[in-house]
VOPAGU-2260 file (C-alpha; in pm, 1 decimal, decimal comma):
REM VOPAGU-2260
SITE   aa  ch    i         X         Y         Z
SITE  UNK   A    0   -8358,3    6682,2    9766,0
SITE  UNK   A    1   -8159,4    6627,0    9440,3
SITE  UNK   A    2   -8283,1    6857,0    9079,8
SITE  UNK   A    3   -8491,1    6738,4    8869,6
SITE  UNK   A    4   -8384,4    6601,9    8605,7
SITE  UNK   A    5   -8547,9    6469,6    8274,9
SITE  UNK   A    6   -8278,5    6205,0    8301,3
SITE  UNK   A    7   -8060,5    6130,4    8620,1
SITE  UNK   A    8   -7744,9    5948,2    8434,8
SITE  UNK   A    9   -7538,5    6085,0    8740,8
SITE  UNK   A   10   -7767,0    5864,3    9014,9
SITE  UNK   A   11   -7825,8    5539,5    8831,6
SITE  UNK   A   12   -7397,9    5548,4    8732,2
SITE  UNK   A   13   -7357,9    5591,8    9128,0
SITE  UNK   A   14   -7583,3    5282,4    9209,9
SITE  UNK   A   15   -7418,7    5058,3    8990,2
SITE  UNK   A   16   -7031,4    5259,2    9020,4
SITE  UNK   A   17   -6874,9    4981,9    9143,1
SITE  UNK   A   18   -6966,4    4712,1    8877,0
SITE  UNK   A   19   -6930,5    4966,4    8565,9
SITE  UNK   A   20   -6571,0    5073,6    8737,8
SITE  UNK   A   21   -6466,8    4704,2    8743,6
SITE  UNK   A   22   -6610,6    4691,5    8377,2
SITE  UNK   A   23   -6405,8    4930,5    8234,9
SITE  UNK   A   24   -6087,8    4820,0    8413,0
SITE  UNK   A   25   -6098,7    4499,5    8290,6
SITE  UNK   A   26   -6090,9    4643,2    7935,0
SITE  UNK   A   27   -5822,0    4887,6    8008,8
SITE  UNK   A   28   -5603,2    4587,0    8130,0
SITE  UNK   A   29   -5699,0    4332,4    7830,9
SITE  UNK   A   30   -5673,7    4690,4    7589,2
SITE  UNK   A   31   -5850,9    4484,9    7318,7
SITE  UNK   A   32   -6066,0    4855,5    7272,3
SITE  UNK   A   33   -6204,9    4733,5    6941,8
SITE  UNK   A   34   -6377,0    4326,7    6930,3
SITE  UNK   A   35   -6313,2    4271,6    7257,7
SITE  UNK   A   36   -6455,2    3983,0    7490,8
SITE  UNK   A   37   -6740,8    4210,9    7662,5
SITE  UNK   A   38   -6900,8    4301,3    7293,9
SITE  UNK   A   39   -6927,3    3931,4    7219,8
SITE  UNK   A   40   -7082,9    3894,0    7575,6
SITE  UNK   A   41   -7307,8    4156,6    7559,8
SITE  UNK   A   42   -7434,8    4043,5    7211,1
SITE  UNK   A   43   -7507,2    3753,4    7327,1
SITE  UNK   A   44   -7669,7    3839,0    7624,5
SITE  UNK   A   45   -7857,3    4094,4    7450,8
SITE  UNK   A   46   -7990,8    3826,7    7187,2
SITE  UNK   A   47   -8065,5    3590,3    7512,8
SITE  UNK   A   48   -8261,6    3895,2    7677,7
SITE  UNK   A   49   -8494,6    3956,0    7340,5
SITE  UNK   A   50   -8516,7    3641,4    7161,9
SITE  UNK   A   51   -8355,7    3787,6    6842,5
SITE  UNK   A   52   -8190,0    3508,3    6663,9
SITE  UNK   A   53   -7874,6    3723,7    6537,0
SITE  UNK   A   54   -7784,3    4057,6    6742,0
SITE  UNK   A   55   -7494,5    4293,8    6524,0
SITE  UNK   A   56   -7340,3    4592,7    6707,7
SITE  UNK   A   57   -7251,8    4873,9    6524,7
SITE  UNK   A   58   -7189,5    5232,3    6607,2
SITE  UNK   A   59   -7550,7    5405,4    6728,7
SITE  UNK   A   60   -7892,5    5403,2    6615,8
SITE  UNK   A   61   -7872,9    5591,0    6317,6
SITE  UNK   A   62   -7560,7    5392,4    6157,8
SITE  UNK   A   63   -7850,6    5055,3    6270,5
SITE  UNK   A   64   -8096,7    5188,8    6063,2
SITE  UNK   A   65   -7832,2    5287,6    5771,3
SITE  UNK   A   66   -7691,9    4951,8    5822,8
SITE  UNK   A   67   -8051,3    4749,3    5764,8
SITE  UNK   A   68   -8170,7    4941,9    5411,7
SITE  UNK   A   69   -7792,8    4868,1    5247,1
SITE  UNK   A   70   -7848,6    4490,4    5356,5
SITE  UNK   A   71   -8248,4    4461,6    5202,2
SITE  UNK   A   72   -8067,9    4603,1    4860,4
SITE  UNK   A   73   -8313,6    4951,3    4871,8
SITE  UNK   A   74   -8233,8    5119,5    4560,9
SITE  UNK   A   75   -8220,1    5511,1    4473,3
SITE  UNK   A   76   -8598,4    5614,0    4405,8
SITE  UNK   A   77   -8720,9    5354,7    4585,3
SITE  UNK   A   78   -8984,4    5430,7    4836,7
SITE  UNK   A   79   -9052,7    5390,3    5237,3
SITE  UNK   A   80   -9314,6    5431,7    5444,6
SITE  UNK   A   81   -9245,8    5599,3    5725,9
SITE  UNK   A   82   -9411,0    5797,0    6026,1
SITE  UNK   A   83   -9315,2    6196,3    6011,8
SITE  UNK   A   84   -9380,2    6213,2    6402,1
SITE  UNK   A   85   -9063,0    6099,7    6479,4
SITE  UNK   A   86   -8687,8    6171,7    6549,2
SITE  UNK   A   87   -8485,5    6276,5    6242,3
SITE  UNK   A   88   -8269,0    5975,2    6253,3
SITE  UNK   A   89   -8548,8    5742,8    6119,0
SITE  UNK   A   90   -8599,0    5972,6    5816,0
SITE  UNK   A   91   -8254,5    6081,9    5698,0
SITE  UNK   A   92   -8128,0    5765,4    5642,9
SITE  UNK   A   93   -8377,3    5772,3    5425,4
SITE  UNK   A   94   -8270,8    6067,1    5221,5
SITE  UNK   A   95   -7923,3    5956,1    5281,4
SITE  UNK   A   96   -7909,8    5669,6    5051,3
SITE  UNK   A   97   -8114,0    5848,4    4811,4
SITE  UNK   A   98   -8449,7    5664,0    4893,9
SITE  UNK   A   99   -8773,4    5839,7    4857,8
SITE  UNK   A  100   -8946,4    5884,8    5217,1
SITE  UNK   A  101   -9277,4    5847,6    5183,3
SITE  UNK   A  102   -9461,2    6016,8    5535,3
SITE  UNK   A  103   -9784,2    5902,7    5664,3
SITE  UNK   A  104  -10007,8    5953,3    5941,1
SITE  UNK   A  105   -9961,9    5817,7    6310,2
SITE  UNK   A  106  -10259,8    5737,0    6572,8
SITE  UNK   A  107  -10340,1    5999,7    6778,7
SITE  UNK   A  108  -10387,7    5837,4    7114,9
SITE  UNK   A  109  -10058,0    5616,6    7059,1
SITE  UNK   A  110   -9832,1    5831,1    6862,1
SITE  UNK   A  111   -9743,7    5499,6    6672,9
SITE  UNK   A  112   -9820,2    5507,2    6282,4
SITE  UNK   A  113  -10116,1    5417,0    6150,3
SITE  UNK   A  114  -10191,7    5087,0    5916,3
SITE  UNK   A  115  -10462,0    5248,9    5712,1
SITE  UNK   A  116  -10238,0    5516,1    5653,1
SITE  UNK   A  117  -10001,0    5259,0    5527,1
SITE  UNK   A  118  -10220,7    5070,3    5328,6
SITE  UNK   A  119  -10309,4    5436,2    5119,1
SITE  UNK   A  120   -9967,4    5532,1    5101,7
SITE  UNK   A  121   -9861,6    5209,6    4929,4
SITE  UNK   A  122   -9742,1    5222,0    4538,6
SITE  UNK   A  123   -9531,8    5005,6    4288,8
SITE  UNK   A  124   -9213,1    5195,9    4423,9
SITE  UNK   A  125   -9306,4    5088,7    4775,1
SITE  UNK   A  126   -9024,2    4871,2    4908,3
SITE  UNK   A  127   -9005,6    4890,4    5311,1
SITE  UNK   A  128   -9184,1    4995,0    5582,8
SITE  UNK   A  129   -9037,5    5161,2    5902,8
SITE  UNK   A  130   -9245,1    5188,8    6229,1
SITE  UNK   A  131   -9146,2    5377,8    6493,0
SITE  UNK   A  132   -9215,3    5228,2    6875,1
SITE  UNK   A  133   -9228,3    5587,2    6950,9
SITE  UNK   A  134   -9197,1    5661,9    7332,6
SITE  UNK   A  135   -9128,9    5320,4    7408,7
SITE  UNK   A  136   -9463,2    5150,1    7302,6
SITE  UNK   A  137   -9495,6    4914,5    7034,1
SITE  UNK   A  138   -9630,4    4996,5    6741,2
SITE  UNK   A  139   -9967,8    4753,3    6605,3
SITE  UNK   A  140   -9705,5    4563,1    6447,4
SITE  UNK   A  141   -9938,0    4238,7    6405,2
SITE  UNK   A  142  -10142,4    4477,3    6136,7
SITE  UNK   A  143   -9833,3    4601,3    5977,7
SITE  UNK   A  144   -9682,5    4278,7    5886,5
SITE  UNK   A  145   -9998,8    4118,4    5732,4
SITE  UNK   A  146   -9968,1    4439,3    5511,9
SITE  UNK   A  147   -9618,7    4380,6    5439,8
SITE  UNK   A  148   -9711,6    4002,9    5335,4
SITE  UNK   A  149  -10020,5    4111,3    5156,0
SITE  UNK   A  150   -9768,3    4391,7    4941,1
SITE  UNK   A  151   -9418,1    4192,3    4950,1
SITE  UNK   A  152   -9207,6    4424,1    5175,8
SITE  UNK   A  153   -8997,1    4475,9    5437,1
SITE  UNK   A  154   -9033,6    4553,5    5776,2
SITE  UNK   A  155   -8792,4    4795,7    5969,1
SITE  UNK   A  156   -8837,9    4844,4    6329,8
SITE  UNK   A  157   -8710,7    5180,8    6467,9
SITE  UNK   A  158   -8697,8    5056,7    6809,7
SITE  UNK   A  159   -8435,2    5293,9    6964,3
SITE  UNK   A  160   -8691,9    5400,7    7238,6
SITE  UNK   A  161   -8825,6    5070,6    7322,8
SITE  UNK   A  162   -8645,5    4803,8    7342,8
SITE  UNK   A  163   -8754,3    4583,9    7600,1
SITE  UNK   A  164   -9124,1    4661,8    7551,6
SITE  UNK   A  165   -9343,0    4393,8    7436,0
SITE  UNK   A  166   -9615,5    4348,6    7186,3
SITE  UNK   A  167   -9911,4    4049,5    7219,2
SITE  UNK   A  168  -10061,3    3927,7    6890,1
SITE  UNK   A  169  -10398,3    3834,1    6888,5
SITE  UNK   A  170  -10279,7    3414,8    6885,8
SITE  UNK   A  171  -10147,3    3512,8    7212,4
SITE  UNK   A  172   -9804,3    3502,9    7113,4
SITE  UNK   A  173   -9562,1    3778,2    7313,6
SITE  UNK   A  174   -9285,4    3945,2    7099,1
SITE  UNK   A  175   -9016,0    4217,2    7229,2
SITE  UNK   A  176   -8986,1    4524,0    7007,4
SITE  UNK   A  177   -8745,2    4527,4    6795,4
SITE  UNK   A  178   -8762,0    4153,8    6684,2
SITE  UNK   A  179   -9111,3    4113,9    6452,9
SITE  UNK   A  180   -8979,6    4249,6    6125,4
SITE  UNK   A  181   -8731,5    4159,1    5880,9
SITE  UNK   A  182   -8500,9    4357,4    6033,5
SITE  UNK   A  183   -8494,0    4582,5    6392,1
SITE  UNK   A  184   -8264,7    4875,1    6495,1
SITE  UNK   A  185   -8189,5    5052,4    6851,3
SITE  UNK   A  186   -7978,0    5292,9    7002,8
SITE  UNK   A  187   -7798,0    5310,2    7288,5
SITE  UNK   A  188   -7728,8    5680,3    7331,3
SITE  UNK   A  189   -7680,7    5767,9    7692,0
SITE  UNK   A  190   -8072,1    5878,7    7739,4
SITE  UNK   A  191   -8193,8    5548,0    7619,3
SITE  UNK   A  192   -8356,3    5296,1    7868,2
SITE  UNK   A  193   -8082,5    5062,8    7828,6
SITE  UNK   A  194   -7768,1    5356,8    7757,5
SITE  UNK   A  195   -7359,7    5324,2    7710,3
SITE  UNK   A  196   -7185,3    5649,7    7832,0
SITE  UNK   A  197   -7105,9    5715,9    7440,3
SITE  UNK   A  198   -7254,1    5602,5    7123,4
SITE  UNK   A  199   -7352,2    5288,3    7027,7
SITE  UNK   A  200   -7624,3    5073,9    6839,5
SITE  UNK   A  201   -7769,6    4739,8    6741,1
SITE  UNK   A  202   -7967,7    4521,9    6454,6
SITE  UNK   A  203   -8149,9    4261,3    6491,1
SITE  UNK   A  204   -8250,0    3972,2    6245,1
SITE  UNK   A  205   -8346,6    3598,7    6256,2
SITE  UNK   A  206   -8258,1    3597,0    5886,3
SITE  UNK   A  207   -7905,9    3387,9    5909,8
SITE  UNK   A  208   -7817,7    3511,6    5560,5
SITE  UNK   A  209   -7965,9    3843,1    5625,8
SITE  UNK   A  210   -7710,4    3840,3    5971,7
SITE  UNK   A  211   -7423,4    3763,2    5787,1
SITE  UNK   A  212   -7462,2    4089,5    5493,1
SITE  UNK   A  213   -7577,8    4317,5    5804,2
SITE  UNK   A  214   -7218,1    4199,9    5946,8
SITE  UNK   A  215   -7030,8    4257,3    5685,2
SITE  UNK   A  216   -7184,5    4632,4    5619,0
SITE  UNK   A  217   -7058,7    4764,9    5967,6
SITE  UNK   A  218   -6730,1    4565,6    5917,4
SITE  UNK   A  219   -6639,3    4769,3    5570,0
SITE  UNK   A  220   -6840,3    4505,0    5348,5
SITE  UNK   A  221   -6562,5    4211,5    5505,9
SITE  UNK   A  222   -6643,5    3875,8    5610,4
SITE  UNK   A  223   -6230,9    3852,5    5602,9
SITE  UNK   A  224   -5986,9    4094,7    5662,2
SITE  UNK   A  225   -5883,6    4286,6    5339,7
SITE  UNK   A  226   -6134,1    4081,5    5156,6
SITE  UNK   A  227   -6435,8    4347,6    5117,3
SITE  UNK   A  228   -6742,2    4184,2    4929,7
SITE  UNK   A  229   -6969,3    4485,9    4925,9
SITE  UNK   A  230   -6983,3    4836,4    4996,9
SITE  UNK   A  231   -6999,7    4876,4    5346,5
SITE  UNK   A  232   -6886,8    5142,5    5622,4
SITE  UNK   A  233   -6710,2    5126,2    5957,0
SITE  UNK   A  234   -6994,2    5052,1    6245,8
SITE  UNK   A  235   -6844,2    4896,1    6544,4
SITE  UNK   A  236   -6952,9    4938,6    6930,5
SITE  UNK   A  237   -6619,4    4955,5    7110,1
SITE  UNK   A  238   -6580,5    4731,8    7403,2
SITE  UNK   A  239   -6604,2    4972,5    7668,2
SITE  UNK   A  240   -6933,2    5084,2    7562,2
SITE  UNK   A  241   -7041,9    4713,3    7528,3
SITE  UNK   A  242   -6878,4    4639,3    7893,5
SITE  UNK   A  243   -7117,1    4866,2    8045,1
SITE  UNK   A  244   -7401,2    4771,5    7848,4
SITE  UNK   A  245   -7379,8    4437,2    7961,2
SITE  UNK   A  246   -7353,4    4581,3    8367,4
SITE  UNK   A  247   -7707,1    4767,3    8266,1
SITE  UNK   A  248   -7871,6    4508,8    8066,8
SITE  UNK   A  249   -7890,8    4266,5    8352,1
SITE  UNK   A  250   -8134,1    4557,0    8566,3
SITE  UNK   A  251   -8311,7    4657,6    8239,0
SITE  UNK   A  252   -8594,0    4497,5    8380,4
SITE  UNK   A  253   -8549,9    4659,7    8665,7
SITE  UNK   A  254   -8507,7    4951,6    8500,5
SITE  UNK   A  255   -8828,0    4978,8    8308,2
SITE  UNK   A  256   -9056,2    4853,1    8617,4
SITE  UNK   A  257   -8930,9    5174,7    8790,1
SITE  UNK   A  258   -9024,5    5415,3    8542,2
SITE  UNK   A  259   -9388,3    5243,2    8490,9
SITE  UNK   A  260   -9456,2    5320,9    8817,2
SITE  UNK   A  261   -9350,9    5705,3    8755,3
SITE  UNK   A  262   -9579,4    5676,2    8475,9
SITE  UNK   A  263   -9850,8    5518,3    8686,1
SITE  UNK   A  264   -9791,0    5786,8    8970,4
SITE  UNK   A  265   -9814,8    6110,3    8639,6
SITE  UNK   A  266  -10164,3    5872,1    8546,2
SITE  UNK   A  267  -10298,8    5897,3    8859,8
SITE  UNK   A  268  -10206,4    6239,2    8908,0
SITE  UNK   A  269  -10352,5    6383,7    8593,7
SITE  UNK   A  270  -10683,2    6127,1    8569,5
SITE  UNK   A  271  -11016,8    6268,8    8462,3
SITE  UNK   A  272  -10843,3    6616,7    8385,6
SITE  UNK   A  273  -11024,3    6802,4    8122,6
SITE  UNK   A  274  -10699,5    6975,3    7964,7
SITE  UNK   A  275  -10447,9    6671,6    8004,2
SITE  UNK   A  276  -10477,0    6329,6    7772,4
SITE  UNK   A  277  -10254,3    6084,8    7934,7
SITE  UNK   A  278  -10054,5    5831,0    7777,8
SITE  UNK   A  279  -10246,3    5547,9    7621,5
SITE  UNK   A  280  -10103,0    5184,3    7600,0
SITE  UNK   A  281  -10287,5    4954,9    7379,0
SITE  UNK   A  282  -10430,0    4665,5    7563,3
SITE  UNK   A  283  -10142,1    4357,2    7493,1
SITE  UNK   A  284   -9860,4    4620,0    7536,4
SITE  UNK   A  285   -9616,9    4661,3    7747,2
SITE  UNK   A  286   -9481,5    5047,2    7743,6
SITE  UNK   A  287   -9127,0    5058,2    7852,2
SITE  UNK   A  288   -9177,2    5467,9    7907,4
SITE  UNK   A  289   -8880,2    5608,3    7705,7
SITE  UNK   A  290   -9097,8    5884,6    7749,2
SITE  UNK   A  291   -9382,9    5992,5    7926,0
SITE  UNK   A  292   -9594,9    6243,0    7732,9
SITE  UNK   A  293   -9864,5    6418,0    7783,0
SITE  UNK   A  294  -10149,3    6624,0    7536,1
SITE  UNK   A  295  -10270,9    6977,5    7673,6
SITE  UNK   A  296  -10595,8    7094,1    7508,8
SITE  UNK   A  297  -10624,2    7489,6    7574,5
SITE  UNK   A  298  -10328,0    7524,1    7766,3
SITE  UNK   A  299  -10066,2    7757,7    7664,4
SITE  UNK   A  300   -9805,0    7518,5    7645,4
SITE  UNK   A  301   -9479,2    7723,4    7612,7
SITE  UNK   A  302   -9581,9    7891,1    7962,8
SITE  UNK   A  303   -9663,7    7616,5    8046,9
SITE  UNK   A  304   -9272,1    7496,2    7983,7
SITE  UNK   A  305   -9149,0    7823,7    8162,8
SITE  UNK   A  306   -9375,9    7835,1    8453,1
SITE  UNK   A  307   -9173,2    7472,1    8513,6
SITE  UNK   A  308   -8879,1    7586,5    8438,9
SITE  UNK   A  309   -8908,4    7889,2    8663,6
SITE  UNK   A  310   -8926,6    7604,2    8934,1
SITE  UNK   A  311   -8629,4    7445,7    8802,0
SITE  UNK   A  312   -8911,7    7166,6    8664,0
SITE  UNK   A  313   -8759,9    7014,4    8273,0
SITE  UNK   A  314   -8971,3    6926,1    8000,4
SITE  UNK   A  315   -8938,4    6876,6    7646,5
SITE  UNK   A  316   -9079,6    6910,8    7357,9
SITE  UNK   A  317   -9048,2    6571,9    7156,0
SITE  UNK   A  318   -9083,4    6710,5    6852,5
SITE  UNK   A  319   -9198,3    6998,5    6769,0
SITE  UNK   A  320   -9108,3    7013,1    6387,4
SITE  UNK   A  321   -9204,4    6694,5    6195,5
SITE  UNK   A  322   -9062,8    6503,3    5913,6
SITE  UNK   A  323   -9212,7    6621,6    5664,7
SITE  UNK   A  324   -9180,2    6961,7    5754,2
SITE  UNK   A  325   -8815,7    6960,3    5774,3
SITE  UNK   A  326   -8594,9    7178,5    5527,6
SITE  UNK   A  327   -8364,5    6910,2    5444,1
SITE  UNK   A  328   -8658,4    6751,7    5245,9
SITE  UNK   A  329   -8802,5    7008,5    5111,2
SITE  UNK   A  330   -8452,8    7042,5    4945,8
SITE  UNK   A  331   -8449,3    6685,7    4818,6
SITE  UNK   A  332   -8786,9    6760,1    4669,7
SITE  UNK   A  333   -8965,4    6484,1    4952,5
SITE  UNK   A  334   -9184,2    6569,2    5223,5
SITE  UNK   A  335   -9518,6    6850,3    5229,3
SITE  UNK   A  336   -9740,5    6580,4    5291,9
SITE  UNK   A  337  -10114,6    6679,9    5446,9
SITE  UNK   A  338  -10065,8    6466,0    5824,9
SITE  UNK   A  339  -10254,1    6718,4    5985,2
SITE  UNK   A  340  -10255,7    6458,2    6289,6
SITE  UNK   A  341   -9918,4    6482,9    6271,9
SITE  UNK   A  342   -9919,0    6869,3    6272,6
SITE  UNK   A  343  -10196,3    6881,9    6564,7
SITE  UNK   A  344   -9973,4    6674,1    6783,4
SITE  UNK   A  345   -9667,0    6883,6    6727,0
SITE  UNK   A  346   -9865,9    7158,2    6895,0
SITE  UNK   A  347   -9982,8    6999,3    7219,2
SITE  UNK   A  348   -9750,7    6724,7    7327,2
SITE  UNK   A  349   -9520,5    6825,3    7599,8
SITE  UNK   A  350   -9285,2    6498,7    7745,6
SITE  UNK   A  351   -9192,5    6549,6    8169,4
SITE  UNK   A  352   -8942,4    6374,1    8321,2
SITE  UNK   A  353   -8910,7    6007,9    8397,2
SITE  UNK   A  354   -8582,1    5813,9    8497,3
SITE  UNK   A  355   -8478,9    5529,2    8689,6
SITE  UNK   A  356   -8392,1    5707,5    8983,5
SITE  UNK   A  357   -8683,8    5967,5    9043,1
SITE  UNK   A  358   -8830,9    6011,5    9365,9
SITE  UNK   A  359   -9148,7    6085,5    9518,9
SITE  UNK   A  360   -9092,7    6423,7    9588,0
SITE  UNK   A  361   -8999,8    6501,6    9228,5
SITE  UNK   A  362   -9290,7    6370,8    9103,0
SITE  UNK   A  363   -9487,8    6568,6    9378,7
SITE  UNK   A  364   -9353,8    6869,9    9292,0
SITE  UNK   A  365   -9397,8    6810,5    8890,6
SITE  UNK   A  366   -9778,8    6716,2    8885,8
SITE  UNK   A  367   -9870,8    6983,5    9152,4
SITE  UNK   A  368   -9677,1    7278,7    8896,4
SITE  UNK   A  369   -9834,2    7142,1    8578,4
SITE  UNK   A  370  -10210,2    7180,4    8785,3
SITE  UNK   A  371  -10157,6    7468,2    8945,6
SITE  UNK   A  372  -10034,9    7659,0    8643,0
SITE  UNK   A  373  -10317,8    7503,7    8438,9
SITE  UNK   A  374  -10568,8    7606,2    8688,4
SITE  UNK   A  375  -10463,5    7906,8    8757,1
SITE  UNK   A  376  -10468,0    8038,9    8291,5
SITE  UNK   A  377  -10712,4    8100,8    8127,1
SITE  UNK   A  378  -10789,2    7815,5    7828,6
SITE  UNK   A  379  -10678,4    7947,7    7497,9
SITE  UNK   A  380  -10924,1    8027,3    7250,8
């Protein structure tokens, strides 16, 4: 049997090798590295695949994000609500452009933010909201845009670890992640459900105005060459990256089925256990399991993590310092906030592995080491 792995990029490249070879040779014989054909392909298979009316690729997730708050005109001092329980990436943009992060609370049960926390955290400053589909769930994004109506502001969607997950609103209608706000963001970082073998990112709008200033940001603020309108930067996903997306975005369905039925296997696994919360998924979702994470309640978690790793078993740790507990903004004078959800969390969530390519064996082996070491210590006072 194979290792473990918390992601198996080596297995899923060999299952698709030939396709994602013949990808990359045909760029290497067309050499058009930068605009090629297969980034105008992808983007437009990527806009068929989520219904987004205007796709823009740009460099990674983080550029995405940077990329969407220059285009809404966010000035210095002005504020955003944002979830602290989340990868650094959504907040530093954030601080980068000299915006005030404003950090609120997220459910407990989803990890998702919260829209009463929202609603308290909202001032005059208050210009944009930025929800995290944390994990790979959606976010209750049908309660955060009536408050963005209700309060005149923007909507963000961090939806580097979900895209393809779906969110129902209570009409019925069925929306992919990623596509509800004014704006959404993802990343395509190797790890990601749908990943290049580099960096590389996306936006997404239905704004056709909005499409063409997000555009012309990642392109150095051009619309034509040597003609630069605004202030922009240099955001591009280079047409390797995009050939290979495209191979991997036609089994992304395929892709997410297999790791729900990891996630249904861990479920089953850990059901009814005193110590373990499992995953919840809000009734309407569809949870694309970026992630699968669990809660321990009086279980030493860190042996926990090296009783698995002494039997070569990964986990992480996703995250264990939050936003607004971060250095960087205590510097910028941000951040300090009481989320003592946020803080509780940080203490008992521990992710395990789930890929594409796991087998039953692995998970075997990974739900029999988490019981037996949990019923084999003594809860912690």
């Amino acid at each position: 049997m194979r290792p473990i792995q918390m992601v198996d990029l080596k297995e899923q490249y060999l299952h698709i090798k030939d396709e994602v070879d013949a990808a990359i040779h045909q760029v290497l014989d067309t050499t058009a590295f930068i605009g090629g054909k297969a980034v105008q392909d992808f983007t437009s298979n990527l806009a068929a695949f989520t219904g987004a009316r205007h796709v823009i690729p740009c460099a990674n997730g983080t550029d995405a994000l940077q990329i969407a708050m220059m285009a809404l005109g966010l000035q210095p001092g002005d504020e955003v609500i944002t979830p602290s329980f989340t990868y650094i990436a959504t907040t530093e943009v954030v601080a980068l452009l000299k915006l005030k992060p404003v950090f609120v609370e997220v459910d407990p049960q989803t990890f998702c933010i919260d829209p009463v926390a929202i609603e308290q955290a909202i001032t005059p400053r208050t210009k944009a909201i930025v929800p995290v589909h944390l994990y790979g769930q959606s976010a209750p994004m049908e309660a955060i845009l009536d408050i963005a109506r209700r309060h005149d502001l923007y909507v963000i969607e961090d939806n580097a670890q979900a895209i393809g997950a779906t969110y129902t609103f209570s009409d019925g209608t069925v929306k992919q992640t990623g596509t509800m706000g004014t704006i959404g963001t993802t990343s395509f970082f190797p790890s990601k459900n749908l990943g290049c073998y580099g960096d590389g990112g996306a936006i997404f709008t239905d704004d056709d105005a909005l499409a063409d200033k997000l555009r012309m940001i990642a392109n150095h603020g051009q619309k034509v060459r040597y003609y630069h309108e605004v202030v922009g930067c240099n955001s591009r996903l280079d047409t390797i990256q995009a050939a290979i997306l495209d191979v991997k975005l036609k089994r992304l369905n395929d892709y997410i089925a297999a790791r729900q039925q990891v996630a249904a296997a861990y479920n089953q696994a850990f059901a009814g256990h005193p110590a373990i919360t499992t995953p919840k998924v809000t009734e309407g979702n569809a949870h694309v399991y970026h992630q699968y994470t669990l809660q321990l309640e009086g279980v030493d978690r860190d042996g926990l993590q090296q009783y698995l790793a002494a039997r070569s078993i990964p986990s992480m740790i996703y995250y264990p310092v939050p936003a607004h507990r971060q250095r960087m903004f205590t510097d910028l004078g941000a951040g300090g906030e009481d989320l003592p959800v946020t803080d509780w969390l940080t203490q008992r969530v521990i992710s395990l592995p789930i890929h594409t390519e796991m087998l039953p064996e692995h998970i075997e082996l990974i739900t029999s080491g988490v019981l037996s070491y949990i019923e084999h210590t003594k809860p912690q006072s």
